[in-house]
C-alpha positions in Angstrom: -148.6 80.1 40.6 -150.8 77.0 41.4 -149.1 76.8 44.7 -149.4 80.3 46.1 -153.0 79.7 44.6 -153.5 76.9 46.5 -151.7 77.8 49.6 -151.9 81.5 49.6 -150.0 82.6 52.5 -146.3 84.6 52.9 -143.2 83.7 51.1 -139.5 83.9 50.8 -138.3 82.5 47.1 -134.3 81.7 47.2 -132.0 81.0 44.8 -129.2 82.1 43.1 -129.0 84.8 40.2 -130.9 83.9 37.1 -133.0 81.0 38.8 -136.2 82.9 37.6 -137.6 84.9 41.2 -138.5 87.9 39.3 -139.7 86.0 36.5 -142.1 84.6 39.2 -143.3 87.4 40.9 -143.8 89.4 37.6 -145.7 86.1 36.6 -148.0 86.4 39.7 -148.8 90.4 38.9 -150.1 89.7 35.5 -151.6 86.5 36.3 -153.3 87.2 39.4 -154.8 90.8 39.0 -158.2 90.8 39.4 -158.3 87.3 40.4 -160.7 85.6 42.9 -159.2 84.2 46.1 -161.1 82.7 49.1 -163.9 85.2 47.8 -161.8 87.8 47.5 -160.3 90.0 44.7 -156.5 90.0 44.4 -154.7 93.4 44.4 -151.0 92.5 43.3 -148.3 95.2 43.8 -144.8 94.7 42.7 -141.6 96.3 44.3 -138.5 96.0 43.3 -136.7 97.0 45.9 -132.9 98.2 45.0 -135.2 101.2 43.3 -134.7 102.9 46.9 -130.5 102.8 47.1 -131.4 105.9 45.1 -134.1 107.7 47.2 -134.0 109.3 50.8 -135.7 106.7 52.8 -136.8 108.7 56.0 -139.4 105.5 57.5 -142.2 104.2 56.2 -140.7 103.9 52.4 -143.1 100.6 51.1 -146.1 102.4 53.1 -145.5 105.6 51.6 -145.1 103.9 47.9 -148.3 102.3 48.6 -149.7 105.7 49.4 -148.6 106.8 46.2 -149.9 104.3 44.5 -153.3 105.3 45.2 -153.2 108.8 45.4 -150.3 110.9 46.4 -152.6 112.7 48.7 -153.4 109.9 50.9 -152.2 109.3 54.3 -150.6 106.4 55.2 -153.3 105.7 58.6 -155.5 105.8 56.0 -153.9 103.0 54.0 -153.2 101.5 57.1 -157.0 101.5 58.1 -158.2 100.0 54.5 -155.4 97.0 54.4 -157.1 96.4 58.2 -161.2 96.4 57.3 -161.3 95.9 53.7 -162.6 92.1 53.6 -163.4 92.5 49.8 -159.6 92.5 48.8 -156.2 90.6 49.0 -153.7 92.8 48.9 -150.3 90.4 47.7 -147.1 92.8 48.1 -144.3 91.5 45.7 -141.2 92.5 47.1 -139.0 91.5 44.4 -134.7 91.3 45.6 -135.0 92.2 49.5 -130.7 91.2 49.6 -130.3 94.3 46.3 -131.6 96.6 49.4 -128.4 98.5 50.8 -129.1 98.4 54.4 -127.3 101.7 56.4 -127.7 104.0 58.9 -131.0 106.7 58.6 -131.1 110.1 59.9 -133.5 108.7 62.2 -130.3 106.0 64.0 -132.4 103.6 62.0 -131.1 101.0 60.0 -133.0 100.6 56.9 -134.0 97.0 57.3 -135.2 97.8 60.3 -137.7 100.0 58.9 -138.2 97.2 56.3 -138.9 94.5 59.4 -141.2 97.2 61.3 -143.4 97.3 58.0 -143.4 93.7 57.2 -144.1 93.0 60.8 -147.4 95.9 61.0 -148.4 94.7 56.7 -148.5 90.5 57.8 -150.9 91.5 61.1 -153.8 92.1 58.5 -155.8 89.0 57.7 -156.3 90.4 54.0 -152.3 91.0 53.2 -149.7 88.3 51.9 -146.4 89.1 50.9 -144.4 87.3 48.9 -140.2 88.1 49.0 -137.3 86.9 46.6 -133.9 87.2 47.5 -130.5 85.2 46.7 -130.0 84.4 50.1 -132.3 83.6 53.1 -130.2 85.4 55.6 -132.2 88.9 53.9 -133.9 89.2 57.3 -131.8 88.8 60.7 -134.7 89.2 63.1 -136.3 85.6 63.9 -139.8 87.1 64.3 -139.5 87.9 60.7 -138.2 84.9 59.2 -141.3 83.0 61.6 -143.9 85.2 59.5 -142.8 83.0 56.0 -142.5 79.8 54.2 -139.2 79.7 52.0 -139.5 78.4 49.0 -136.0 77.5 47.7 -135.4 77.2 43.4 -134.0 74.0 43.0 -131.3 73.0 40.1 -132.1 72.0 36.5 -131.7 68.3 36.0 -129.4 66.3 33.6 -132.2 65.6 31.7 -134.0 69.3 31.6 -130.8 70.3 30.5 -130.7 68.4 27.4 -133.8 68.9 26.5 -134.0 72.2 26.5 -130.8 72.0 24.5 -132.3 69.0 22.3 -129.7 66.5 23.5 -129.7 63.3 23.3 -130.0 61.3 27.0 -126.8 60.1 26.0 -125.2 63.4 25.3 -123.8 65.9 28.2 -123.0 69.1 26.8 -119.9 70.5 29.1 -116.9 68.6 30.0 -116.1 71.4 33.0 -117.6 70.6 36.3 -117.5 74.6 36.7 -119.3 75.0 33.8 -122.0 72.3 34.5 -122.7 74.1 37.4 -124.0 77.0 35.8 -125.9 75.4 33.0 -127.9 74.3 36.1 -129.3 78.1 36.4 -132.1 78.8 34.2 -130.8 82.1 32.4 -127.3 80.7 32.0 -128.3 77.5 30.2 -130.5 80.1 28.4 -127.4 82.1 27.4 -125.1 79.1 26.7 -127.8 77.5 24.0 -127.6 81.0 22.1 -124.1 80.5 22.2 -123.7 76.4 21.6 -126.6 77.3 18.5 -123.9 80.0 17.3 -120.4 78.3 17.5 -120.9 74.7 19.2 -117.1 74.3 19.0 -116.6 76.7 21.1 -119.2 76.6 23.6 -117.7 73.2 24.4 -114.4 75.1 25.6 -116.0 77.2 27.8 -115.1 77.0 31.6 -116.3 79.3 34.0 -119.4 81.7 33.9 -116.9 84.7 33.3 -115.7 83.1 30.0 -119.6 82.1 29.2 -120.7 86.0 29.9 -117.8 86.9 27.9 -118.5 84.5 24.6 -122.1 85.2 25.0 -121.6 89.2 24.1 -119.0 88.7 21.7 -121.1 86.7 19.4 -124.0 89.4 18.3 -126.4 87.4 20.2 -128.7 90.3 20.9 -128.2 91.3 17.0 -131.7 89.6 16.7 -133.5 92.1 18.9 -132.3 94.8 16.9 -132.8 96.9 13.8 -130.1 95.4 10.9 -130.5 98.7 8.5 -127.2 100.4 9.7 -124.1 99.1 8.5 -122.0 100.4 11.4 -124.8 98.6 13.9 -122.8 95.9 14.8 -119.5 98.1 15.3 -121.5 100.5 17.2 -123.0 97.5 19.7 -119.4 96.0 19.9 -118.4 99.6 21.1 -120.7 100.1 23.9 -120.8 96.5 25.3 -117.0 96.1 25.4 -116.4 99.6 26.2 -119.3 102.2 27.6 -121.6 99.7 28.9 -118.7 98.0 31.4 -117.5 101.6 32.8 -120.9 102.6 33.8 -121.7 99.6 35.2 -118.3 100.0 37.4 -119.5 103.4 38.5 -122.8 101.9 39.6 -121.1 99.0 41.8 -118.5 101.4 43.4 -122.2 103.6 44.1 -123.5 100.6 45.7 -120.4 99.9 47.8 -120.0 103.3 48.9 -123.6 103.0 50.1 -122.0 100.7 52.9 -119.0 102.1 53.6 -120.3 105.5 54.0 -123.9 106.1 53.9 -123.8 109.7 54.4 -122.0 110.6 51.2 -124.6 108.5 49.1 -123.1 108.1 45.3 -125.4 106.3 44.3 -127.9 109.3 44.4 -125.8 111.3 42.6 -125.4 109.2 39.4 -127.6 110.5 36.6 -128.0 108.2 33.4 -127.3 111.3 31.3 -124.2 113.0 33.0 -122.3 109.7 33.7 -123.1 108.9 29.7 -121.7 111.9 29.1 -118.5 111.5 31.4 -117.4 108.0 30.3 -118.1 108.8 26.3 -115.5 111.8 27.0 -113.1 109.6 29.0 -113.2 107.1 25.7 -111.8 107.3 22.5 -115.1 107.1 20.0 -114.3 105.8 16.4 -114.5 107.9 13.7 -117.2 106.3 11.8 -119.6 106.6 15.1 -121.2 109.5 16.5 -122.5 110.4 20.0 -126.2 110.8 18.7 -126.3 107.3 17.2 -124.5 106.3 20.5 -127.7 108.0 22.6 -130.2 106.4 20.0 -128.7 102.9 20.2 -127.8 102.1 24.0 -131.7 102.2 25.3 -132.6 99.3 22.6 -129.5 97.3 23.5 -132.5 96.3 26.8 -128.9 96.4 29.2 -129.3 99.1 31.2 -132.1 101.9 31.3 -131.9 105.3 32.5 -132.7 104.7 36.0 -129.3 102.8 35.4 -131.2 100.1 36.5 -129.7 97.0 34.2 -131.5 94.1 32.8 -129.7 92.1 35.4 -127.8 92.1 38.8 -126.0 89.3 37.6 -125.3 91.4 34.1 -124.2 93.7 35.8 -121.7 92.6 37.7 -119.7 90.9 35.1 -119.9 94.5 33.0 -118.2 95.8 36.2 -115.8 93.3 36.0 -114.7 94.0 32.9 -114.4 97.6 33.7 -112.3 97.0 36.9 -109.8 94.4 34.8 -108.9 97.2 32.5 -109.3 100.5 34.7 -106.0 102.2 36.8 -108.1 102.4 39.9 -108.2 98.7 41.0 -106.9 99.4 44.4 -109.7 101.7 45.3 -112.4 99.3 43.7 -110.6 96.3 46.0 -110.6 98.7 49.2 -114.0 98.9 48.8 -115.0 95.5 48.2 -113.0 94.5 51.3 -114.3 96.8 53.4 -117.9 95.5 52.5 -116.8 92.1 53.1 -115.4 92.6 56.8 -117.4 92.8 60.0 -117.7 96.1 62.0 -118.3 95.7 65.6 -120.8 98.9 66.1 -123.2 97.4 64.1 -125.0 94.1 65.2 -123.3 90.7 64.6 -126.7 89.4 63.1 -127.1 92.2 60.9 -124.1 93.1 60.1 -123.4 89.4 58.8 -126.6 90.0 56.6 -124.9 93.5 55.2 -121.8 92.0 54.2 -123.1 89.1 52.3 -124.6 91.8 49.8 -121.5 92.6 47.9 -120.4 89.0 48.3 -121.2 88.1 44.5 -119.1 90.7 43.0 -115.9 90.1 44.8 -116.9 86.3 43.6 -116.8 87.4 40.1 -113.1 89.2 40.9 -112.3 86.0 42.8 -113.5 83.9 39.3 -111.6 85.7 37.1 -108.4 86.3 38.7 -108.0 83.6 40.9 -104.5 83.6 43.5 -103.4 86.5 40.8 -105.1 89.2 42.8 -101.8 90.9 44.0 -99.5 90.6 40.8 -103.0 91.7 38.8 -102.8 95.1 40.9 -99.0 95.7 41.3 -96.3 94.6 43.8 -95.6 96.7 46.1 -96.1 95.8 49.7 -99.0 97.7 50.3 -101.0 96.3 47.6 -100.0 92.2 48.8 -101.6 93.2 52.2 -105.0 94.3 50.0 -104.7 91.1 48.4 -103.8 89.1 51.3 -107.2 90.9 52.9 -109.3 90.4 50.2 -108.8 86.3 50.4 -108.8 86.3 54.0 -112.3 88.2 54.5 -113.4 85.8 51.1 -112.4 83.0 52.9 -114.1 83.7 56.4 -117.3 84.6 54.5 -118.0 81.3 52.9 -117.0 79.8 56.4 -120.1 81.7 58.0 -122.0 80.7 55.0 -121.3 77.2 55.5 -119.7 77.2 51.9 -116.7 74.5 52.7 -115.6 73.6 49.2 -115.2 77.7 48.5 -113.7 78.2 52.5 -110.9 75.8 51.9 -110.1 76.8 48.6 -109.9 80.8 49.1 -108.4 79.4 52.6 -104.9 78.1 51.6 -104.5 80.9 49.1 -104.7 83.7 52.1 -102.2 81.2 53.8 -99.7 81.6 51.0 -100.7 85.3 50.8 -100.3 86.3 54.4 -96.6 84.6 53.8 -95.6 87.9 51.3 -96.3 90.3 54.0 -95.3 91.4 57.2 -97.3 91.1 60.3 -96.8 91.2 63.5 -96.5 87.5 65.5 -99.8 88.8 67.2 -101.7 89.6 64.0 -100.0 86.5 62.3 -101.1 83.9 65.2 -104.2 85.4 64.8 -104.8 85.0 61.4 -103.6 81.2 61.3 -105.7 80.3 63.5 -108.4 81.9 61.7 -107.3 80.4 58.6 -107.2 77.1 60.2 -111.0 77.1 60.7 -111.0 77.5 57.2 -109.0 75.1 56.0 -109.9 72.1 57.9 -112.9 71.5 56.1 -111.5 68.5 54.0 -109.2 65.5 54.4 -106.9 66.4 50.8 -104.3 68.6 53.4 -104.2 68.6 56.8 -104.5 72.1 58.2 -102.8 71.4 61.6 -99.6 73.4 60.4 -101.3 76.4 60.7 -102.1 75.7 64.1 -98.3 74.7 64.9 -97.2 78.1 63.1 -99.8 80.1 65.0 -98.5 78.6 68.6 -95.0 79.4 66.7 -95.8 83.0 66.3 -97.1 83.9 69.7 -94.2 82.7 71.3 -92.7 85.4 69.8 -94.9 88.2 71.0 -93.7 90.6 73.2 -94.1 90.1 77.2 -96.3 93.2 77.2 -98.7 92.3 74.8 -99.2 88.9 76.4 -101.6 90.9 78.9 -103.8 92.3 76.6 -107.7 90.7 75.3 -106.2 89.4 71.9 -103.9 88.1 73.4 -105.9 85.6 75.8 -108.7 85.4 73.5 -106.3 83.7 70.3 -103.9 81.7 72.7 -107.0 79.9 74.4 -108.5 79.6 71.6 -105.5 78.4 69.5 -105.1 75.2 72.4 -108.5 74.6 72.4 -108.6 74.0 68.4 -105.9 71.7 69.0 -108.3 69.7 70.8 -110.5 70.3 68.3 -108.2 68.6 66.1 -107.7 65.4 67.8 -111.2 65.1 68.7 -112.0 65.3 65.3 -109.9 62.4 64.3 -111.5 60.6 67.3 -108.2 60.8 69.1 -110.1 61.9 72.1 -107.7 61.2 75.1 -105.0 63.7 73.3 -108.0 65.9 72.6 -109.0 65.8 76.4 -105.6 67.0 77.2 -105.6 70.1 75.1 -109.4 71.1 76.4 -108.1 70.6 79.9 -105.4 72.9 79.1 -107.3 75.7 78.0 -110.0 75.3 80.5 -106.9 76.0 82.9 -106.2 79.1 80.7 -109.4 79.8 80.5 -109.9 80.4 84.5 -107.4 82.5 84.8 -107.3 85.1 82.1 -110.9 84.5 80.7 -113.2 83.5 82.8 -115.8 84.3 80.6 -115.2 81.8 78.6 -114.5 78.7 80.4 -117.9 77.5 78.9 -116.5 76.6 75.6 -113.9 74.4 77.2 -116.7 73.0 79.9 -118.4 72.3 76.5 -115.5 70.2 75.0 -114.7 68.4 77.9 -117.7 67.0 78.3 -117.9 66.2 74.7 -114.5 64.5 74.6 -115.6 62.7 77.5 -119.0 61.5 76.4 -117.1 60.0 73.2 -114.6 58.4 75.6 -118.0 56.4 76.8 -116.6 58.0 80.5 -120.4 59.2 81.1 -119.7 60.2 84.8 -116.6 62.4 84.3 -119.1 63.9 81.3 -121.7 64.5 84.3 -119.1 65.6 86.6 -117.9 68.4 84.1 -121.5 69.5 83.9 -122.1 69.8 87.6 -118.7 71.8 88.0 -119.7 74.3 85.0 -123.0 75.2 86.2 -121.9 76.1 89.9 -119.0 78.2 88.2 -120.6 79.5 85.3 -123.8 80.3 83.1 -124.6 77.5 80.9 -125.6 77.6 77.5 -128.6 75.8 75.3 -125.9 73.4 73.3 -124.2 72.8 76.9 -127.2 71.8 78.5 -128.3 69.7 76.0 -125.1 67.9 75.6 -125.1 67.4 78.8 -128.6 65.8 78.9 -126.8 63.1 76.4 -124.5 62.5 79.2 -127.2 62.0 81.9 -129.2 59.9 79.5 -126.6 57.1 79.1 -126.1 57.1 83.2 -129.9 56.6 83.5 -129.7 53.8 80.7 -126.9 52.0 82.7 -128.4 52.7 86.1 -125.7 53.0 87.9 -126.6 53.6 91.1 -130.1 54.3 92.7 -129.0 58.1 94.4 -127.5 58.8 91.0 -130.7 58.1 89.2 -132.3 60.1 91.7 -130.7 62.8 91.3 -130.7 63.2 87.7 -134.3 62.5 87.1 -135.0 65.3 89.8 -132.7 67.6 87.8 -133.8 67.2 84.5 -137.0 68.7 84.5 -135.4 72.3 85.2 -132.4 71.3 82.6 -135.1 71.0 79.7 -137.1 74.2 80.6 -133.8 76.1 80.8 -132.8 74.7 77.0 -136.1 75.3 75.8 -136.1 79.3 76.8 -131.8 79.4 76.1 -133.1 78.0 72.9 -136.0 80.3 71.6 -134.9 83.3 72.9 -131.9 83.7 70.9 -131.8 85.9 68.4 -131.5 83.4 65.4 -133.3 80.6 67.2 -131.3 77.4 68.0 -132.8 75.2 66.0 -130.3 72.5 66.1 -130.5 72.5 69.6 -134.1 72.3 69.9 -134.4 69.0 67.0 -131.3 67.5 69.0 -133.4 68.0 72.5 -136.2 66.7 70.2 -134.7 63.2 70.0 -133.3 63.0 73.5 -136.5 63.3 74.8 -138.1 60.5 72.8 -135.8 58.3 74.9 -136.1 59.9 78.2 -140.3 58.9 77.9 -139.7 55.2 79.2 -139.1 57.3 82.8 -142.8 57.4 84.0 -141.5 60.0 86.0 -141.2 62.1 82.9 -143.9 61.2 80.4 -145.9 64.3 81.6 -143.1 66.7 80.9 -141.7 64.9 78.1 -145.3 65.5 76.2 -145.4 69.0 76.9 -141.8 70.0 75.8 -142.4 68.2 72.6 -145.4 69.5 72.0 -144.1 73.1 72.3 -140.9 71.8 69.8 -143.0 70.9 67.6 -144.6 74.8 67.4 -141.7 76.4 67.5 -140.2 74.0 64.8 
């Protein structure tokens, strides 16, 4: 609040469920309406966005809200026009969960966060608009231009010390004995739920150990008893009956809506599901006690505050773990697993950018599967061969996620289990060297077991593939990339000379049946050679890659570390030369490689950064060096 007051300018708030976004953004509605800013009145309007996974959005859907928001009547140029001239008003747009947005294909060929992007991009031109965005993750928005437009503002973790005093603990005193658990009672609105429970039954609050078995403690104890009338003496039966029984199956119906939304956007589930009908359908589908009827039922569920009739529930995070529930006792687990999967993987037609963003969304459900049921995914679903390869896909897609996202603990762990799962079905030595060196960027993120086996079995396994299939693009692409993670390997043990070998070998490879990807191993080479101290060779390599090939930003600039260390040994005067004359035209061309990429390089540009700090003793670059910096700096 005082920082948005005092800096009022466009946001991103990130964190994970329950760190207090919406509590924040409701805070800055209530708190802010009517307010004076830089002479101007404050006009907040709140959004939350998963609202539309249930409407027809045709284009312009937070314009057209807007509209109605005024007047139903009004046009949206109009709208337009005011936001542009009207220097009385701020207008803050609270868009509250951007990553509970579904994002699929419109009538239009449009992909809804497009039309999302097109409006954010047209609303932030105006001088008198701010907008302020919470999601879970910052990857909401794929296009750079967006992401340039806003500050991110990332919730941070309770400390040791908030912890206990909010739980009126002594300094002394930690509360859980699981590291799992800890981790959660560093989220606001779990720590909130585990003090109802530790208040309740300390004993058993101390035993809890995942968030699963904390949801699960924190509805069987009547903790929302308080909220509610106590006049009834079936009240508490009747609660008991519709959170461990109706409340779970709808909320399954809702996440299979949402999944669908992905998988098939046409057929839209979601829009179909009617608080009244699917009441209706699960209370016939359930046995209902005798002592309960289904107008007390009606009459109850609204005050529980879990879900509402726009099936909208107090909590994304609530409602996944209902859905859990639902899914651990339903017959259709298969389908619910097909589903998650297929929102997990990648589909080519889309793009890679955004379709890594549309994945992600259903990442937190399959976590809660993943929490519950561990390596038991296949024997929880049945054991037929069929059903191993769901499991065996479900880990595997699980496993490269977290990899994208950077998540290494998770990666590893979800890793070996795919390993051991992919050994229970049959595959053929294409699909299975493929996979194992997959998994092996997965697994070697941690020294406890070496994940070099996996590249062993996946050389193993293509020797086996048939002469035929040796021709085809898988083929090539996982053998040369298979020896050129076995340089990996060594180099990353700083065995470089054995890692040189390896590069060398694929770039050989490489020439022949890729040629399109002889950069990677150019890339290596010169990496394995710059660590060998062989600065020259690392210089040679570069000369030979860019009269063969198209360099990259990461190449060039690698290479610049190479020519830097020549310079710094000055080892011989036509040598200098040369590379001082070819440097100026290197750092342009890593600069625009840089920036122009869709997710801008930013490592590259902070690595170039540094380099050129050093390369400023050259007076023959001081002139350049200051104006490549200075345009870092913006672009940073």
């Amino acid at each position: 609040m005082e920082f948005y007051q005092t800096y009022p300018e466009n946001y991103i708030l990130c964190g994970s469920g329950g760190t207090g976004k919406t509590t924040s953004l409701l805070l800055l509605e209530r708190e802010l309406t009517g307010a004076m800013l830089n002479n101007k009145t404050v006009i907040p309007l709140y959004f939350k966005m998963n609202v539309w996974n249930r409407k027809r959005i045709r284009g312009n859907f937070l314009l057209d809200e807007l509209c109605a928001f005024f007047n139903e009547a009004v046009r949206t140029d109009v709208v337009c026009k005011m936001l542009r001239e009207s220097s009385e008003y701020l207008f803050l747009f609270l868009l509250d969960g951007v990553n509970e947005l579904v994002d699929y294909c419109l009538e239009n060929g449009m992909m809804v966060y497009e039309c999302l992007e097109n409006e954010i991009r047209e609303l932030s031109s105006f001088s008198n608009v701010n907008i302020i965005m919470t999601s879970r993750r910052e990857f909401s928005f794929y296009d750079p231009s967006i992401q340039e437009k806003f500050k991110k503002i990332e919730f941070e973790k309770l400390e040791k010390t908030q912890i206990d005093a909010y739980l009126k603990l002594s300094p002394t005193q930690w509360v859980a004995p699981e590291i799992h658990l800890k981790e959660e009672l560093e989220n606001p609105m779990f720590l909130r739920l585990f003090r109802e429970i530790y208040e309740r039954a300390p004993e058993e609050a101390m035993r809890l150990k995942s968030r699963n078995e904390l949801l699960q403690k924190y509805f069987e104890l009547d903790v929302l008893a308080d909220s509610m009338e106590a006049h009834r003496d079936n009240l508490r039966e009747i609660r008991r009956f519709l959170i461990h029984e109706i409340l779970p199956k709808i909320a399954l119906e809702v996440e299979k809506a949402l999944l669908w939304i992905n998988v098939d956007s046409e057929e839209n589930k979601l829009r179909t599901l009617e608080y009244q009908s699917l009441l209706e359908q699960v209370l016939s589908e359930t046995i209902i006690p005798q002592n309960m009827t289904k107008a007390l039922i009606y009459q109850i569920l609204p005050k529980l505050g879990i879900v509402d009739e726009q099936l909208e529930f107090s909590h994304e995070t609530i409602r996944e773990y209902l859905a859990l529930c639902a899914f651990l006792e339903t017959k259709n687990r298969k389908e619910v697993i097909d589903l998650v999967i297929k929102n997990l993987k990648y589909y080519p037609k889309f793009d890679k950018a955004a379709q890594f963003s549309r994945r992600c969304r259903h990442l937190d459900f399959a976590e809660f599967i993943y929490g519950e049921l561990g390596a038991e995914l296949y024997c929880f679903l049945a054991e037929e061969d069929e059903v191993k390869k769901e499991a065996f896909e479900f880990y595997y897609e699980l496993a490269g996620l977290h990899e994208d996202l950077s998540e290494n603990q998770k990666c590893v762990e979800i890793g070996w289990i795919a390993v051991e799962e992919m050994q229970k079905i049959k595959l053929t030595p294409l699909e299975q060297g493929t996979c194992y060196n997959f998994l092996y960027y997965c697994c070697n993120k941690e020294k406890k077991r070496d994940a070099y086996p996996l590249l062993e079995a996946a050389i193993k396994e293509l020797e086996n593939v048939p002469q035929y299939q040796k021709k085809q693009e898988e083929y090539k692409l996982t053998y040369g990339k298979i020896i050129s993670n076995m340089g990996s390997y060594y180099y990353q043990r700083k065995e470089y000379e054995e890692a040189l070998k390896w590069h060398k070998k694929a770039l050989e490879f490489r020439k022949i049946s890729l040629p399109d990807r002889v950069m990677d191993s150019y890339r290596t080479i010169m990496s394995d050679y710059f660590c060998m101290k062989q600065y020259e060779k690392g210089y040679e390599t570069y000369r030979e890659a860019v009269k063969k090939t198209q360099p990259d930003a990461l190449f060039l600039v690698r290479a610049i570390g190479c020519e830097l260390c020549l310079l710094k040994e000055k080892k011989e005067e036509n040598l200098e030369k040369q590379i001082l004359e070819e440097l100026p035209v290197q750092i342009e061309r890593v600069v625009e490689l840089a920036v122009s990429n869709r997710r801008m390089n930013v490592g590259v540009l902070k690595d170039l950064q540094k380099k050129l700090e050093e390369l400023e003793v050259w007076t023959e670059l001081q002139e350049l060096v200051k104006e490549y910096r200075t345009k870092i700096e913006e672009y940073l």
